[in-house]
MIMIBA-633126 format. One record per residue (C-alpha): residue number from 1; x, y, z. Coordinates in Angstrom, 2 decimals, always signed. Layout:
BEGIN
REC  pos     east    north       up
REC  NUM        X        Y        Z
...
! end
This chain:
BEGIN
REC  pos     east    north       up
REC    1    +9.15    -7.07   +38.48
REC    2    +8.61    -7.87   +34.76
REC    3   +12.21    -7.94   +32.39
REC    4   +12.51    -4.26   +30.83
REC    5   +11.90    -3.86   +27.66
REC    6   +14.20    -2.42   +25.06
REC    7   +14.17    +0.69   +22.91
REC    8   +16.98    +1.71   +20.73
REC    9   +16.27    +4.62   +18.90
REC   10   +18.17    +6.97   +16.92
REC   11   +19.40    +8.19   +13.57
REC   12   +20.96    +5.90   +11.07
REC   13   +23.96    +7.72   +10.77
REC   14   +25.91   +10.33   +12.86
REC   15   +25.87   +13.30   +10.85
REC   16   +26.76   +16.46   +12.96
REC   17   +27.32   +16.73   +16.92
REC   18   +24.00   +19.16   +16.83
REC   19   +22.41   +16.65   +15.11
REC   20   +22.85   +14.33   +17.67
REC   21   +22.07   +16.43   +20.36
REC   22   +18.83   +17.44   +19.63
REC   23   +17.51   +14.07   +18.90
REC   24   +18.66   +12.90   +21.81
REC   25   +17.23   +15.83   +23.42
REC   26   +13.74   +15.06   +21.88
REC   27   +14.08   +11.81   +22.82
REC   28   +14.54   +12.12   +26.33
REC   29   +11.27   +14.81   +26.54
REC   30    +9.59   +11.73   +25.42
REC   31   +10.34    +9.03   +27.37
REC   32    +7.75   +10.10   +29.94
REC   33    +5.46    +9.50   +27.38
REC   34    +6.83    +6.34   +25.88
REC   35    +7.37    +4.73   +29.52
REC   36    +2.87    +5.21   +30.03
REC   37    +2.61    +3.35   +26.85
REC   38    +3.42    -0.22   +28.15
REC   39    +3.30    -1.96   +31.91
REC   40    +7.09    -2.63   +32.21
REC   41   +10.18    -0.57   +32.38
REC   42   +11.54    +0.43   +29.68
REC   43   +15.45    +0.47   +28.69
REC   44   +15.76    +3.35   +26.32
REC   45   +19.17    +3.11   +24.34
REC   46   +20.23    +6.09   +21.61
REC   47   +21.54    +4.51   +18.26
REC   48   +23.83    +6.17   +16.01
REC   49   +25.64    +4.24   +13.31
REC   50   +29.40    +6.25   +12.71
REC   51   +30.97    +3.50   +10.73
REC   52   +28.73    +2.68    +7.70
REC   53   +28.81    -0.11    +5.76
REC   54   +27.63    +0.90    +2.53
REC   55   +27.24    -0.91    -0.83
REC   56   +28.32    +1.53    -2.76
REC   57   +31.71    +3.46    -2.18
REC   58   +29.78    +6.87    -3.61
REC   59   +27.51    +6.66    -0.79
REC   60   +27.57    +8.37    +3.24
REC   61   +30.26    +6.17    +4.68
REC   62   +29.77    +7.74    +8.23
REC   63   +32.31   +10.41   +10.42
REC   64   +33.86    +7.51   +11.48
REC   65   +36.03    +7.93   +14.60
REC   66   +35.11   +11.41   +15.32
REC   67   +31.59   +10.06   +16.18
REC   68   +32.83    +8.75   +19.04
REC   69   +33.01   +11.86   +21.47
REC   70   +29.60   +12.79   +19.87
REC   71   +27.70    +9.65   +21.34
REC   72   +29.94   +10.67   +24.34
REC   73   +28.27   +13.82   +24.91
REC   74   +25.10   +12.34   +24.76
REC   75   +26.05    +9.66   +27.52
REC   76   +26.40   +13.06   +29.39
REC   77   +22.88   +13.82   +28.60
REC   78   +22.07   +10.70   +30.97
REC   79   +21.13    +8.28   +28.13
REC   80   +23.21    +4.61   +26.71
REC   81   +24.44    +4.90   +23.22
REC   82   +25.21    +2.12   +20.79
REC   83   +26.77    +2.19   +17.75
REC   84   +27.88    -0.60   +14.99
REC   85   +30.73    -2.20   +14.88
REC   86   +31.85    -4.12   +11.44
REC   87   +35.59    -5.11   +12.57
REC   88   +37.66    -5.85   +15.76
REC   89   +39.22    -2.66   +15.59
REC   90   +35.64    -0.70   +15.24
REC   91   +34.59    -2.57   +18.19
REC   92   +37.74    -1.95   +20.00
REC   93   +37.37    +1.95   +19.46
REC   94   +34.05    +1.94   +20.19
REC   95   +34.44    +0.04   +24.03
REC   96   +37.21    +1.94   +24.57
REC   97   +35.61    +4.90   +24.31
REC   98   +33.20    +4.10   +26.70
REC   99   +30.21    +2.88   +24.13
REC  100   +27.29    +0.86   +26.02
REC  101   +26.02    -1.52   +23.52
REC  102   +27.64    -2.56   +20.28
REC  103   +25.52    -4.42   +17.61
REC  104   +26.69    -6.44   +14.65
REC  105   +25.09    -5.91   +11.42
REC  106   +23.79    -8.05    +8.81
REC  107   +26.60    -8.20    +6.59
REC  108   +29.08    -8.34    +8.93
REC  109   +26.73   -11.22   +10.59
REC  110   +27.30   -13.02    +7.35
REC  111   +31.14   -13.58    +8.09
REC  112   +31.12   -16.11   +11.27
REC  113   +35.71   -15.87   +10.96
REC  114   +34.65   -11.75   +10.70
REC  115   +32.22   -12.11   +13.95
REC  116   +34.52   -14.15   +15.95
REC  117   +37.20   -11.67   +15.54
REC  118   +34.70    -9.09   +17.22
REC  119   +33.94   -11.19   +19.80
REC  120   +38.15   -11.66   +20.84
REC  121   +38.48    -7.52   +20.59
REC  122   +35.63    -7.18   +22.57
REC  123   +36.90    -9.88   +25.19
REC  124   +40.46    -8.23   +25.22
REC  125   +38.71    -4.72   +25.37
REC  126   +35.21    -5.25   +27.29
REC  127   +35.86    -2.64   +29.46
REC  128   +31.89    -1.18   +30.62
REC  129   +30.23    -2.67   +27.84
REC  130   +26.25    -3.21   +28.60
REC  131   +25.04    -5.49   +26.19
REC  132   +26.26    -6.73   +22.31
REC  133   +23.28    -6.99   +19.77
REC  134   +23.00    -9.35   +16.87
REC  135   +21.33    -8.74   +14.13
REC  136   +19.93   -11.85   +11.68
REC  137   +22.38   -12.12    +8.62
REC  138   +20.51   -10.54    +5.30
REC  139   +19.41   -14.11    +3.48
REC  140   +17.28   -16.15    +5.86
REC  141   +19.87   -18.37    +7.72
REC  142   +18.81   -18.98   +11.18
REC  143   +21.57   -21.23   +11.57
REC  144   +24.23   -18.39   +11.36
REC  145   +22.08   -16.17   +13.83
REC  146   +22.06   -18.64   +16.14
REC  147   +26.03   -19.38   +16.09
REC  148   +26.26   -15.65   +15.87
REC  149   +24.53   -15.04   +18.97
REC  150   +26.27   -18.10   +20.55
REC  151   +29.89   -16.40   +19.65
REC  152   +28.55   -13.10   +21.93
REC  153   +27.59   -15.24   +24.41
REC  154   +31.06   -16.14   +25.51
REC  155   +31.80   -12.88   +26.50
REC  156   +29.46   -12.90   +29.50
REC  157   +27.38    -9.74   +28.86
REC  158   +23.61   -10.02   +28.08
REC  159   +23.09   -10.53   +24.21
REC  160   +20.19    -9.25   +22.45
REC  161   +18.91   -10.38   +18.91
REC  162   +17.36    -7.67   +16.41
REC  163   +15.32    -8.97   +13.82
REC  164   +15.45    -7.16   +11.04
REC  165   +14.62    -8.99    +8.11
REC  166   +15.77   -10.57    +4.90
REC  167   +15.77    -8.19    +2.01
REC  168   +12.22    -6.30    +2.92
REC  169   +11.08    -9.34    +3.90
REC  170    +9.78   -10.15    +7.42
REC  171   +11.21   -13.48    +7.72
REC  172    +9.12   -14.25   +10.72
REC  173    +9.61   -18.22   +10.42
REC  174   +13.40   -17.30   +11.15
REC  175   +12.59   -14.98   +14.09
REC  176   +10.17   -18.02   +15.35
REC  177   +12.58   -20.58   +15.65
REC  178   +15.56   -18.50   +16.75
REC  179   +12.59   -17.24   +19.96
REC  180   +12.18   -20.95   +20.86
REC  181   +15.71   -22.01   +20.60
REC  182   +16.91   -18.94   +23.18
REC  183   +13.88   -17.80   +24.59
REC  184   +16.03   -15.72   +27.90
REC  185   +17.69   -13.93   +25.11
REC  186   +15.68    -9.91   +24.31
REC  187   +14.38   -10.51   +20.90
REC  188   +14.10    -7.15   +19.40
REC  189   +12.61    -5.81   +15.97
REC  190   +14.08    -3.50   +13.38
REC  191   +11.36    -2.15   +11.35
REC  192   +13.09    +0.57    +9.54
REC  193   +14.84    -2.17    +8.12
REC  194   +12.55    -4.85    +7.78
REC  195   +10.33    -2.23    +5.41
REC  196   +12.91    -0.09    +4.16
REC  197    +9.89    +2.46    +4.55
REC  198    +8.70    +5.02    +7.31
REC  199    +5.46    +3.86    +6.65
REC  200    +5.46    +0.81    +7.61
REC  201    +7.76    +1.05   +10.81
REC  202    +5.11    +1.42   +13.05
REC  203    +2.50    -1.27   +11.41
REC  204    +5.45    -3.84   +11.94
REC  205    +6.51    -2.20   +15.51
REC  206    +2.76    -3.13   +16.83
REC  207    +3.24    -6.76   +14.90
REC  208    +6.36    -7.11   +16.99
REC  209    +4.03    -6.03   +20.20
REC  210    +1.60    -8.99   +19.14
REC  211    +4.44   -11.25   +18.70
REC  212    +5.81   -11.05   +22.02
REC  213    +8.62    -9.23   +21.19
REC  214   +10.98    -7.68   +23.96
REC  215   +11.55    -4.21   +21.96
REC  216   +12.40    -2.33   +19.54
REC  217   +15.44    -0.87   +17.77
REC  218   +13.71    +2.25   +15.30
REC  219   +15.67    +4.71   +13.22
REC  220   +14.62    +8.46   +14.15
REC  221   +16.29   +11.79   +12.58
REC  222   +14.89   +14.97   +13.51
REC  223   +15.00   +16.23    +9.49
REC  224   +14.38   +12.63    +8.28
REC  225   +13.98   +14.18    +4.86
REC  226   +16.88   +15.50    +4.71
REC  227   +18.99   +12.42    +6.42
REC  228   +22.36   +11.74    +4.69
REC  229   +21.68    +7.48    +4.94
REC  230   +18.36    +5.51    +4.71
REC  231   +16.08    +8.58    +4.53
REC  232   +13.12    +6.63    +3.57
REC  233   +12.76    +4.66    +6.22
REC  234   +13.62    +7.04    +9.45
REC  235   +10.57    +8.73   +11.57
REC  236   +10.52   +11.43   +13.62
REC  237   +11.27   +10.80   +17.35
REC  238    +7.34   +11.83   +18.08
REC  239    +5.99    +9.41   +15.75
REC  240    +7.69    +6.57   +18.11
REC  241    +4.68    +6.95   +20.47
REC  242    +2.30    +5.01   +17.70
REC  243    +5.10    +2.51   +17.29
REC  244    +5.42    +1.63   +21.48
REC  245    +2.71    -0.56   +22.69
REC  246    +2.91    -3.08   +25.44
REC  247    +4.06    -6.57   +23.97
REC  248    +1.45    -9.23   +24.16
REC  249    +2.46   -13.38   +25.64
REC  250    +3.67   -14.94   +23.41
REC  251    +1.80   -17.54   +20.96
REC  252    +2.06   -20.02   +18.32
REC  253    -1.17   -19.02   +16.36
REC  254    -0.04   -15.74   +16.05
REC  255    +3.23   -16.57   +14.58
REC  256    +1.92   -18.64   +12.13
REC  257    -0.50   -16.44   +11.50
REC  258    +2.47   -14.13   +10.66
REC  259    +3.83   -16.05    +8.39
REC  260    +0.69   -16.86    +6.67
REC  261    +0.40   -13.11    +5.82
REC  262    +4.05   -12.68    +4.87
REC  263    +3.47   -15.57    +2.42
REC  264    +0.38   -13.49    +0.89
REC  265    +1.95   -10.72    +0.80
REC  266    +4.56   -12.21    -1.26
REC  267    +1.79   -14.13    -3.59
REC  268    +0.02   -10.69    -4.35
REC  269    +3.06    -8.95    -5.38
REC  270    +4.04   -11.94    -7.40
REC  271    +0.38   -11.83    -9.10
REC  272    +1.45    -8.29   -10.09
REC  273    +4.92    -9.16   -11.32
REC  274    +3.60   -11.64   -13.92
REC  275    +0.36    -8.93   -14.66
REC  276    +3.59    -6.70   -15.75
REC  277    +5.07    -9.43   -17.80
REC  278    +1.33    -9.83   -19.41
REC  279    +1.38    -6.54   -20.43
REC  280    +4.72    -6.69   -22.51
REC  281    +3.68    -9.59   -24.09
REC  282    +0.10    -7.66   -25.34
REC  283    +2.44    -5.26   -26.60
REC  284    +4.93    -7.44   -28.28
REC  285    +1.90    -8.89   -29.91
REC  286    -0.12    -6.13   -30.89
REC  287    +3.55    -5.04   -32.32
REC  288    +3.45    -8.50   -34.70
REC  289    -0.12    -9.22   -35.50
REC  290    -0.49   -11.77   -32.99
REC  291    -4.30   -12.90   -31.35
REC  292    -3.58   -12.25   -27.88
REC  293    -5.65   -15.84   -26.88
REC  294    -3.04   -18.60   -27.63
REC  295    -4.94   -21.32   -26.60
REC  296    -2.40   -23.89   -27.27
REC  297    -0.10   -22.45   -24.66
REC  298    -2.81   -21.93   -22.04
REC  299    -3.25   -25.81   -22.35
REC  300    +0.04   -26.53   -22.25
REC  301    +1.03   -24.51   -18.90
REC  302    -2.39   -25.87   -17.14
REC  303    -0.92   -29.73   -17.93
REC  304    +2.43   -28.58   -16.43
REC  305    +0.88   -27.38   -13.21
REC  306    -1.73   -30.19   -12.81
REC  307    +1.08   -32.48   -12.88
REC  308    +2.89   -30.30   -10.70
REC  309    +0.02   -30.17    -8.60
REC  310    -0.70   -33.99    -7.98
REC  311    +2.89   -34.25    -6.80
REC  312    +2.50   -31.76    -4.13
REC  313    -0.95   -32.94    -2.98
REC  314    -2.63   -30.01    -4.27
REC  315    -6.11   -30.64    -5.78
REC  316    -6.74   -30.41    -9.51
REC  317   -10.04   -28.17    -8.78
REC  318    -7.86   -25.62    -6.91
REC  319    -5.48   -25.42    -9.66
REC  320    -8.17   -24.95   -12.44
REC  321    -9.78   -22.28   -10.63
REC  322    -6.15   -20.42    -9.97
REC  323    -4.42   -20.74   -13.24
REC  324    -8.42   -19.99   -15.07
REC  325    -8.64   -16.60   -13.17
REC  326    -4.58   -15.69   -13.62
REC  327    -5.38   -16.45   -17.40
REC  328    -8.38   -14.51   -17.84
REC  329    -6.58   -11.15   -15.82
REC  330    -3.47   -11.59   -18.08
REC  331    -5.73   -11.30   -21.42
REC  332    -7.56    -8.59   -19.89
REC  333    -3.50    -6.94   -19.24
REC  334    -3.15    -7.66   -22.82
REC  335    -5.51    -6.31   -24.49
! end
């Protein structure tokens, strides 16, 4: 029989014991539904953050300890919970009070003395923990990831990593090489994350799917709208049935691929950052009496990146045609 695969799902935050309750209710109707949408079993997991780390101290900083009996009561529903834990004594609580699967989160990821005090509260205080997940630190470090992971290890339960990306950005290179160093360990996506948008989580949930990915780890509110953390980016537990698709074999092309449109991606939205820029300068000119076409600066910018260019083994054709066309857009911005 083929390795389950994984899907955590859940709100963001713990925000009220009905709250968390009916999603798991709605949920559970659904897993029927979710199971005939790929040829493995499925693990389905219910994710509820009740410590939050927040940037700013203004912000939802979860119900804390009181969470705990919630995600109890909907073990008693017959589903696993997980919930984050950012220090030993969060993860201490949170195995204590019976919690299946703990993950670590980005920023705490970014603290290896931070992590390896989790793992020694979680190895004093394992008690019927399922499974610790990992999620990749916020810059793109695959390094840290990897000794992340390798810290969990040592506690002898299976380890999952969630890919969540760097900053809204997929970061699929990272996910790539982190697959082929530890390919036995569940390589799950986060695409509420990844995107920050509800949007997107399902285009990047079937990207996942093509990837070979082992699951999925989606935010879902049943009022996303009115959700008191990451609003923008949670879907409603129905919409997880365009999100669950059965995960293709792995493959190089398609990773590369990947990356290749994640580098695009970026290019585009560059191209639109300095179309922006253009358009200040036509008004700082327009403002002083300036002729938009400076022709002397034009010439000196296309030297700069010809040089560049030979350096890099980039032709000089390709960077005439590039820098011509970005020229001739930013006059147009100008004018």
């Amino acid at each position: 029989m083929s390795q389950p695969l994984i899907l955590v799902a859940g709100p963001c935050a713990a925000e009220t014991r009905e709250q968390m309750l009916t999603i798991a209710s709605e949920l559970l109707s659904l897993q029927p539904q979710l199971q005939q949408a790929v040829e493995q079993p499925l693990q389905f997991v219910f994710r509820a953050g009740i410590w939050k780390p927040r940037t700013s101290p203004h912000s939802f900083q979860g119900v804390g300890d009181t969470g705990l009996e919630w995600l109890q009561a909907v073990q008693r529903k017959g589903l696993s919970v997980a919930t984050e834990a950012g220090t030993a004594i969060q993860a201490q609580k949170a195995v204590e009070a019976g919690v299946d699967i703990v993950w670590i989160g980005s920023r705490t990821c970014a603290n290896p003395l931070q992590v390896q005090e989790i793992v020694s509260a979680l190895r004093d205080n394992g008690g019927t923990l399922k499974a610790v997940a990992v999620k990749n630190p916020m810059h793109e470090d695959v390094g840290l990831w990897q000794g992340n992971i390798e810290r969990m290890m040592s506690l002898g339960v299976p380890v999952w990593a969630v890919h969540r990306g760097c900053n809204h950005r997929s970061c699929w290179r990272m996910a790539y090489e982190l697959r082929r160093s530890y390919p036995d360990v569940p390589l799950l996506i986060d695409p509420s994350h990844m995107s920050g948008m509800a949007q997107r989580v399902s285009v990047l949930s079937r990207k996942a799917a093509e990837l070979g990915y082992d699951g999925w780890m989606i935010e879902t509110h049943n009022m996303p709208e009115k959700a008191m953390s990451d609003a923008q980016q949670q879907i409603l537990p129905r919409e997880l049935c365009r999100c669950i698709v059965q995960p293709k074999e792995p493959d190089t092309l398609s990773w590369l691929r990947a990356e290749i449109d994640e580098v695009d991606e970026e290019l585009w939205q560059t191209v639109l950052k300095r179309m922006e820029v253009s358009r200040r300068i036509g008004e700082y000119k327009r403002q002083t009496g300036m002729e938009v076409v400076q022709p002397t600066r034009f010439d000196f910018i296309l030297r700069q990146r010809l040089e560049w260019a030979k350096e890099k083994g980039l032709s000089d054709n390709t960077i005439n045609v590039m820098m011509n066309a970005l020229h001739e857009e930013s006059i147009r911005q100008q004018q």
